[in-house]
C-alpha positions in Angstrom: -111.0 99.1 49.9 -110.6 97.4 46.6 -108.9 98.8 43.8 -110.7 101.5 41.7 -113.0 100.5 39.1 -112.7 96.6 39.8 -115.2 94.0 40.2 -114.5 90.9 42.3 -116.5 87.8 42.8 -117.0 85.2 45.6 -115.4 82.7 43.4 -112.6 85.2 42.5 -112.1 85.8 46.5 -111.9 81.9 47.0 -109.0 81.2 44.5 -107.2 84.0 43.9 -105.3 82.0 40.5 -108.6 82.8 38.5 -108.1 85.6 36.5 -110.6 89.0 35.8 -111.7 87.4 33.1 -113.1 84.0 34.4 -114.2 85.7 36.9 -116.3 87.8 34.9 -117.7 85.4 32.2 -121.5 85.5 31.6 -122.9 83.5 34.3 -125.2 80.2 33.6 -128.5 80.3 33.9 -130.2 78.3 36.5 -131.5 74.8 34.7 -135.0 74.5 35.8 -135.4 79.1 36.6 -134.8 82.4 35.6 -131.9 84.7 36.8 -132.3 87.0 39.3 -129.9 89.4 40.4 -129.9 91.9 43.7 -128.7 95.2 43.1 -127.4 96.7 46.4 -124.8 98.3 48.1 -123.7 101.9 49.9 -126.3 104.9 48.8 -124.3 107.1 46.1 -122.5 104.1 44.8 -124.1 103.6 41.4 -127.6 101.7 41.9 -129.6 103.1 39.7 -127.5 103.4 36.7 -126.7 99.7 37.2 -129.9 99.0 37.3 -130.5 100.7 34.1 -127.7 99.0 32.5 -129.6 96.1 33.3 -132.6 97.1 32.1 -131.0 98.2 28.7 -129.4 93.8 28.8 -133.3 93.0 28.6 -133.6 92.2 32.2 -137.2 93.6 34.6 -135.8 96.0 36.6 -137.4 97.2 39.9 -135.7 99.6 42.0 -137.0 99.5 46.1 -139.0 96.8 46.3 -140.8 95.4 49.4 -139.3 92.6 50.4 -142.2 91.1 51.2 -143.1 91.5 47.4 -140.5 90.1 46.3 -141.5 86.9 46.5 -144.7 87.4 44.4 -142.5 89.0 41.6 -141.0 86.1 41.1 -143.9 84.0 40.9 -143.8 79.8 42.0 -144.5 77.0 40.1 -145.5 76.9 36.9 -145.5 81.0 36.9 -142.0 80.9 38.0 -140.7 83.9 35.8 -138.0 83.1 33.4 -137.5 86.5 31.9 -134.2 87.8 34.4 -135.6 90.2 36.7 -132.9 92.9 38.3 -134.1 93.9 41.7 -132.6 97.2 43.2 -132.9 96.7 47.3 -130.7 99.0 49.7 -130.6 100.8 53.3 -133.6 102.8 51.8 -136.3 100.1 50.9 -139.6 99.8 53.1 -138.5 96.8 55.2 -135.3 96.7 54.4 -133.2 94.0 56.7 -130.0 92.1 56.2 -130.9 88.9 57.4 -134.5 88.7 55.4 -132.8 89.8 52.7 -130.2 86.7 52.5 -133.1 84.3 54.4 -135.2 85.5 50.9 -133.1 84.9 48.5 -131.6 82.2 49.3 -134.7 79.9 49.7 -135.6 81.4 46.4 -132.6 80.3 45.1 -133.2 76.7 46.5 -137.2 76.3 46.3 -137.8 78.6 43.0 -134.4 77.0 41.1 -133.4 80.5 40.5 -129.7 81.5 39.7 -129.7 84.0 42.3 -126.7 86.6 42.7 -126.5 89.6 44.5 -123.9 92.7 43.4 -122.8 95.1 45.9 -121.5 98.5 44.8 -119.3 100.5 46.9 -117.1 103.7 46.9 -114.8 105.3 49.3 -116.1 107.3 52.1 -114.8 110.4 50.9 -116.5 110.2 47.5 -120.1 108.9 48.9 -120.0 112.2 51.0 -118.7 114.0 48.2 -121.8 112.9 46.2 -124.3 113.4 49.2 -122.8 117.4 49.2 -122.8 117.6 45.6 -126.6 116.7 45.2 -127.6 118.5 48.6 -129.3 115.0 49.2 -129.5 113.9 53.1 -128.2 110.2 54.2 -131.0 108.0 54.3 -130.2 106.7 57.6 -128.7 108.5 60.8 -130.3 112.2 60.0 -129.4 113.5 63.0 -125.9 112.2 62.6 -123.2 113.8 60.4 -122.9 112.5 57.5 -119.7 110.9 57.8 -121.0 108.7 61.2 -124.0 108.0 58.6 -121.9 106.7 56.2 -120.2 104.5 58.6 -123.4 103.0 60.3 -124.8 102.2 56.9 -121.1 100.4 56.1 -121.5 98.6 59.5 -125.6 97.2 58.5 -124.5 96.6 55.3 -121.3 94.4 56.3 -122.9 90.8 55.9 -124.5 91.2 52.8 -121.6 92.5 51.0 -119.9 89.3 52.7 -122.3 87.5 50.9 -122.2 89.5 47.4 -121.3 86.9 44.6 -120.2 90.6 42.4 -118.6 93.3 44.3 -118.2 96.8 42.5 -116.1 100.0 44.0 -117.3 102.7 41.6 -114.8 105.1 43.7 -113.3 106.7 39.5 -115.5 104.6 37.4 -117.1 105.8 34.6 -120.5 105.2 34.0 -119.8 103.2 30.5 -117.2 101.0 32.2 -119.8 100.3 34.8 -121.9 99.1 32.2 -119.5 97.5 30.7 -118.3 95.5 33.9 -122.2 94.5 34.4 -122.7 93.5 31.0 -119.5 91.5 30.7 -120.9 88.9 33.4 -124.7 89.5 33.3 -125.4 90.2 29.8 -128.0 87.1 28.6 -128.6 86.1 25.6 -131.9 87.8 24.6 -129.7 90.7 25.7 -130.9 93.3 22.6 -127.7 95.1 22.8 -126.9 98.8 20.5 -129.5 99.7 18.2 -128.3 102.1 15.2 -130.8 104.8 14.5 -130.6 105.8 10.9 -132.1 108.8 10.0 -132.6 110.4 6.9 -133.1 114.6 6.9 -133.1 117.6 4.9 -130.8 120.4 5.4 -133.1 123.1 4.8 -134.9 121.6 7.9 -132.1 121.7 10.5 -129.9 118.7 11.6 -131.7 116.3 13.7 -131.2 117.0 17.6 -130.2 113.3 18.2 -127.9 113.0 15.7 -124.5 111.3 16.8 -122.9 111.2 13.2 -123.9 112.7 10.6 -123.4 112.5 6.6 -123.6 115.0 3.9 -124.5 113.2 0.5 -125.5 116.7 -1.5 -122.1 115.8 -3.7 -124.7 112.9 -5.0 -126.6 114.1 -8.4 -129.9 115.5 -7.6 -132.8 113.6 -8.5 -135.0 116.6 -7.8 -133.9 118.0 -11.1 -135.0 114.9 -13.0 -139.2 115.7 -13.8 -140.4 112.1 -13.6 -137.9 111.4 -10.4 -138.8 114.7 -8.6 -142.5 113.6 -7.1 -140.7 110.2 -6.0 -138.7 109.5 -3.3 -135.3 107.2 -2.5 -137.6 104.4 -1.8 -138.5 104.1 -5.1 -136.5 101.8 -7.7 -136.1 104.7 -10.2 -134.6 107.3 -8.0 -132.6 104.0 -6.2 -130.8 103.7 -9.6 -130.3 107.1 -10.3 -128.4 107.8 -7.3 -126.8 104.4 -7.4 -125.1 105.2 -11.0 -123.4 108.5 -9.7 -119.6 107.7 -10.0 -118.8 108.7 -6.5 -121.7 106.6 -4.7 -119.8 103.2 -4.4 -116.7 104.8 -2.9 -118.7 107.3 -0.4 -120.9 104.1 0.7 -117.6 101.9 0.8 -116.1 104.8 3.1 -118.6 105.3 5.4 -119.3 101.4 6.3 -115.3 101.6 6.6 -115.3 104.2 9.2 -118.4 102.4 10.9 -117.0 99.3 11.4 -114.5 99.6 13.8 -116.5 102.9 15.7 -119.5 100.6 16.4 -117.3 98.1 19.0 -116.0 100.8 20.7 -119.3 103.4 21.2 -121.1 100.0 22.8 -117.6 99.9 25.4 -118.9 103.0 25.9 -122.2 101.7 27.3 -124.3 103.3 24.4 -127.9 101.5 24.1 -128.2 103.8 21.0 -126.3 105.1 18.4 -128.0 108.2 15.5 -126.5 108.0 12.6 -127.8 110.7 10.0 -127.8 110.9 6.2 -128.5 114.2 4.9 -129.1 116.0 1.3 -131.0 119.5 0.3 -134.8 118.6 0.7 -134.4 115.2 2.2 -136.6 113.1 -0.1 -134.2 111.7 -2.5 -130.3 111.2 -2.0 -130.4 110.7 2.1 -134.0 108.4 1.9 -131.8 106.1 -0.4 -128.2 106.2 1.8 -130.3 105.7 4.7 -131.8 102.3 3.4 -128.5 101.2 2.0 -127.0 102.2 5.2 -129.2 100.3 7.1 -129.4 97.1 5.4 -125.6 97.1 5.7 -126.0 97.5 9.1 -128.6 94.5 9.2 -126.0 92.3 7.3 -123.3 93.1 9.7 -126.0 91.1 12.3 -126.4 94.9 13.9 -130.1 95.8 14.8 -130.6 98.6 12.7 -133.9 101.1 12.4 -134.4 103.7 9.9 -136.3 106.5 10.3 -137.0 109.2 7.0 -137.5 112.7 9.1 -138.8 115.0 6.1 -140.4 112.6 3.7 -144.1 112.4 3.3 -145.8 109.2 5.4 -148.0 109.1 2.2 -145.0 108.5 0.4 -143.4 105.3 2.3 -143.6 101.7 1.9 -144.3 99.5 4.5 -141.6 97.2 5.8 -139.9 95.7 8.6 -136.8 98.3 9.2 -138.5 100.2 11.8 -137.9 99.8 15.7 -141.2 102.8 16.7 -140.2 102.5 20.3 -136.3 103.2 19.2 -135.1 106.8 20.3 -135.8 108.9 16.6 -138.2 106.6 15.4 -141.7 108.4 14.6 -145.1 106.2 13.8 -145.0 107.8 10.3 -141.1 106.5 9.7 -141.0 103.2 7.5 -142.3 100.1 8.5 -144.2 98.9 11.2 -147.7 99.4 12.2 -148.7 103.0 12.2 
């Protein structure tokens, strides 16, 4: 049993004098192909949250597939796919069989001019059963066995093609972020969208927003509702922009909060976070947040982050049209700025 929470490769197993971190450099992509990349291993070991980590790098993930559809997912000739496609095949799949499995891919690999890998995930014994008890889920294979003998015939089918794994991944005490991490480290391509940053606007009358994972009180900032010809606008607008620009604490507050945001935003995507909710709040939430919120995110933008703001309690009437909005992003609504509505 490998060490907790590491991830070996074929190449790694071949020359022991590579370190982790060759090992796990982003792998090529095939000349001529796409990427695809098999998702197996022991049931309870982590599939489907790597294959949502995969889905999150921008690869088509499919979780059971026929074999005898895969083939047709991946298209030939000129319909070859070249987006990466993550399939998720185990013990469980229709016509699941070790050696079709590694026949399959590997003429796919050679006719198709696919960079094919396949990563195995595995856990000790003692924590797949723990997992089976915990979720009151029966073994998929040997239901009239215990489920330790289960286990251990599914370890025994499984044997060649986690010989044949180019990734191997023993998710025995690993976290679901480091799992992530680990995948993303050596599959992550480069259409790969990475974290988005949610910026919301709100008012506090209204209730903090559900998603929120940081939020920022800006009612210190001079009020523009108290202004008459600012009051009907909103922090869109150039006059109320200036208005709360020109308050003596703005520069510092803004300086402070891009400060404490730089060095957060590495470490929440270590975490494995696809998205980050940041919110900007004042009293009514027209004026004072609306403003932050589009300074915030423009920052963001410069920084090379992909950034979408969303304005939670300001009239749709009331919003420009722009290009700051991501509507399928977690927070985003179709009335938020920007984008077709």
């Amino acid at each position: 049993m490998m060490e907790e929470g590491s991830l070996s490769s074929a190449h790694d197993r071949a020359d022991p004098a590579n370190s982790r971190a060759e090992g796990a450099a982003t792998a090529p992509a095939a000349q001529n192909g796409g990427r695809l990349v098999v998702v197996t291993g022991m049931s309870g070991a982590g599939k489907t949250m790597a294959l949502k980590a995969f889905e999150d790098m921008g690869y088509e993930a499919v979780d059971n597939l026929p074999l005898v559809l895969l083939d047709g997912l991946v298209g030939s000739g000129e319909q070859v796919t070249r987006r990466p496609i993550a399939i998720g095949i185990d013990i469980r799949t229709r016509d699941f069989d070790v050696s079709r499995l590694l026949t399959t891919i590997n003429a796919l690999a050679d006719t198709r001019h696919l960079d094919v890998e396949v990563v195995f995930l595995d856990a000790d014994d003692e924590i797949l059963a723990r997992r089976y008890t915990e979720t009151r889920h029966r073994h998929p294979i040997g239901m009239d066995l215990p489920l330790p003998d289960g286990i251990a015939l599914e370890r025994r089918i499984l044997a060649p093609l986690r010989d044949r794994a180019d990734s191997v991944i023993d998710t025995t005490r690993l976290p679901v972020g480091d799992l992530k991490q680990m995948l993303e480290t050596r599959y992550a391509t480069a259409a790969s969208p990475g974290m988005c940053v949610v910026v919301t606007s709100f008012g506090f009358r209204n209730g903090l927003p559900r998603e929120a994972d940081l939020v920022f009180d800006v009612r210190f900032l001079r009020n523009p509702h108290y202004v008459p010809d600012l009051k009907p606008l909103t922090g869109c607008d150039a006059a109320v922009a200036e208005y709360v620009a020109a308050d003596p604490d703005y520069d510092s507050f803004f300086n402070g909060v891009t400060a404490l945001l730089g060095p957060l935003l590495p470490r929440y995507e270590v975490e494995g976070k696809s998205y980050l909710t940041v919110a900007i709040g004042c009293t009514g939430g027209r004026h004072r947040s609306v403003f932050v919120a589009e300074q915030l995110a423009a920052w963001l933008k410069a920084q090379g982050r992909r950034a979408t703001v969303c304005h939670r309690d300001t009239p749709a009437a009331t919003r420009p049209t722009g290009d700051t909005t991501d509507d399928d992003a977690p927070g985003a609504r179709q009335e938020t700025t920007g984008g077709p509505r």
